[in-house]
C-alpha positions in Angstrom: 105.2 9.6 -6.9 104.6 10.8 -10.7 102.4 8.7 -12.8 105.1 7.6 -14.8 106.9 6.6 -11.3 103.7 4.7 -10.7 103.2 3.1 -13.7 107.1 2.3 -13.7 106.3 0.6 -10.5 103.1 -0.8 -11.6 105.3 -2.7 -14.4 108.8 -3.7 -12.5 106.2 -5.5 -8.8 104.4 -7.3 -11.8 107.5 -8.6 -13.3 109.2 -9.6 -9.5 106.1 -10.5 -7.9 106.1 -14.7 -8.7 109.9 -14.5 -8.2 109.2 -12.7 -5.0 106.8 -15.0 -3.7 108.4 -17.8 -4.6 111.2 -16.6 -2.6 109.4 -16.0 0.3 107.3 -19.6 0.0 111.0 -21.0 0.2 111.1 -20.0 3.7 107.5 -19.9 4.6 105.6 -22.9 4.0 102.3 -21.8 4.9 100.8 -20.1 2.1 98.6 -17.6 4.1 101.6 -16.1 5.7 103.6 -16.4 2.5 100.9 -14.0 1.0 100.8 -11.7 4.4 104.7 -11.3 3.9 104.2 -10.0 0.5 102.1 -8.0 1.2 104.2 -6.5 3.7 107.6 -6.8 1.1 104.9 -4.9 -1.4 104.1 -2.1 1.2 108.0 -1.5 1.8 108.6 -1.4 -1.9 105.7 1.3 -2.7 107.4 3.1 0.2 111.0 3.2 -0.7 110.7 2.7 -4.4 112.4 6.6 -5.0 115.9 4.6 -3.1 115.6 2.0 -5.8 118.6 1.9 -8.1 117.7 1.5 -11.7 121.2 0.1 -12.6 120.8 -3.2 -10.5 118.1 -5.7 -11.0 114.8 -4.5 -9.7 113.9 -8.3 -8.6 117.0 -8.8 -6.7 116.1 -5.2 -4.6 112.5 -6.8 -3.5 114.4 -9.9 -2.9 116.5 -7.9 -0.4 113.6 -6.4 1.4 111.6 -10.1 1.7 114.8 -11.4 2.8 114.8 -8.2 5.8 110.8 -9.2 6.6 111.1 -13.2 6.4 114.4 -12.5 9.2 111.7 -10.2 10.9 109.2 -12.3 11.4 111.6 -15.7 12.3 113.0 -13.5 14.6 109.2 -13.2 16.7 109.0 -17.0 15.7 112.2 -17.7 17.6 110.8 -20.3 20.0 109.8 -22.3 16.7 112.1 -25.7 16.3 111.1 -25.7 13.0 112.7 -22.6 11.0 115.9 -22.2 9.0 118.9 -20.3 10.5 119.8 -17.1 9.4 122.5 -18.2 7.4 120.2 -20.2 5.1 118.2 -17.5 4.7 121.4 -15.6 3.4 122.0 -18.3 1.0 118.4 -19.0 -0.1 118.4 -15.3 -0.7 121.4 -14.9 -3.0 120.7 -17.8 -5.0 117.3 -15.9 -5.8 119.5 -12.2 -6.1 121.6 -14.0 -8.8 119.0 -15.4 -10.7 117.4 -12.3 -10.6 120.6 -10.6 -11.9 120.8 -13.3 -14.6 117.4 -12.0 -16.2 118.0 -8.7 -16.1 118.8 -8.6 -20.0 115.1 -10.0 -20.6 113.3 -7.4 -18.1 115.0 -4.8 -19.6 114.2 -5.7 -22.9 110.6 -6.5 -21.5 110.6 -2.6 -20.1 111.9 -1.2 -23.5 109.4 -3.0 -25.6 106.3 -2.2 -22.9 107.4 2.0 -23.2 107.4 1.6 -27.0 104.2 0.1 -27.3 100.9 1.5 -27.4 97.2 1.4 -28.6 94.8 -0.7 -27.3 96.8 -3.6 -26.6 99.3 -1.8 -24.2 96.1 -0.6 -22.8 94.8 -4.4 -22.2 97.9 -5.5 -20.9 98.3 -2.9 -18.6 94.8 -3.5 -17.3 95.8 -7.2 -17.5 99.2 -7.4 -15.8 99.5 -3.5 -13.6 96.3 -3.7 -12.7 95.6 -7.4 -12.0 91.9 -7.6 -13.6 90.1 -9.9 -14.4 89.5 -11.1 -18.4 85.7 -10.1 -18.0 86.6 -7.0 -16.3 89.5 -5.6 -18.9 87.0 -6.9 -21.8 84.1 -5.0 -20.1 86.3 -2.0 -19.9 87.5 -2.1 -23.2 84.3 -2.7 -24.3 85.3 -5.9 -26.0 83.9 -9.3 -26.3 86.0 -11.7 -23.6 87.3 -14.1 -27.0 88.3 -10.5 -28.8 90.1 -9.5 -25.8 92.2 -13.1 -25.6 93.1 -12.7 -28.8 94.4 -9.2 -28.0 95.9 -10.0 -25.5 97.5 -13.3 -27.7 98.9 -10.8 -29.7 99.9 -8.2 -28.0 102.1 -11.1 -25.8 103.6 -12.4 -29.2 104.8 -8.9 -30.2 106.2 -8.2 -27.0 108.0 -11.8 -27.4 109.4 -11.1 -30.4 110.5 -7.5 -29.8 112.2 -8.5 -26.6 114.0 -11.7 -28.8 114.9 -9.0 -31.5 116.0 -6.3 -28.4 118.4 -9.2 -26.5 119.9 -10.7 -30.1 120.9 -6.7 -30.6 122.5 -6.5 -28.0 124.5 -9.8 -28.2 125.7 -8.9 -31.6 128.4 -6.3 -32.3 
């Protein structure tokens, strides 16, 4: 994978991953298991992330390949009373797929505005969000105070807000 591949990655798990999860805790009500599944869903994704299709919704592909590993593992639990049917599991899993779908206007927006900015609070949000550190660690990095880097990071937020407002209203006017 390229680094731009990666980081493309990096940025499109980071936007799916609640939605993901949530998905799977839909199914899976124990919360260890929940988080062993995604890890597992995350695994598959790094793995066939070169047959993912930009043109669809990026959440609604993970949600897929949770919905393939949540059947996998009811299928070992298949002398457990307590599971839904497969055909739930369809369901459950569309109704995430088309909510997914629904907010593809905002993470593409999201993805142009992240590839257009730059400086040090891309950098801090990509520590923040790709790489999942800590406050203490991102403002150690940056060699910044933990208050400066908040209010980095407060900012750097309310650009992004407002360039993927401006982004979505451009495209809804002709």
């Amino acid at each position: 994978m390229t680094p731009q591949e990666t980081e493309q990655l990096a940025v499109l798990w980071t936007a799916a991953q609640r939605e993901v999860a949530a998905f799977i805790a839909s199914l899976v009500h124990d919360r260890d298991l929940v988080d062993e599944l995604l890890q597992l869903v995350a695994v598959k994704v790094v793995r066939n992330f070169d047959r993912y299709d930009s043109g669809r919704s990026f959440t609604a592909w993970v949600i897929g390949i949770a919905k393939n590993e949540v059947l996998a593992w009811r299928r070992k639990q298949a002398t457990d009373r307590h599971r839904f049917g497969e055909a739930l599991v369809d369901r459950i899993a569309g109704q995430f797929e088309q909510l997914a779908e629904e907010s593809r206007p905002e993470q593409a927006a999201l993805e142009k505005c992240l590839q257009e900015s730059e400086g040090r609070g891309r950098e801090a949000i990509e520590l923040y969000y790709a790489r999942e550190l800590k406050t203490a660690d991102v403002a150690k990095e940056m060699s910044m105070s933990p208050g400066a880097l908040r209010m980095l990071l407060c900012r750097t937020r309310e650009s992004l807000r407002r360039c993927i407002e401006q982004n979505i209203s451009s495209r809804r006017d002709p």
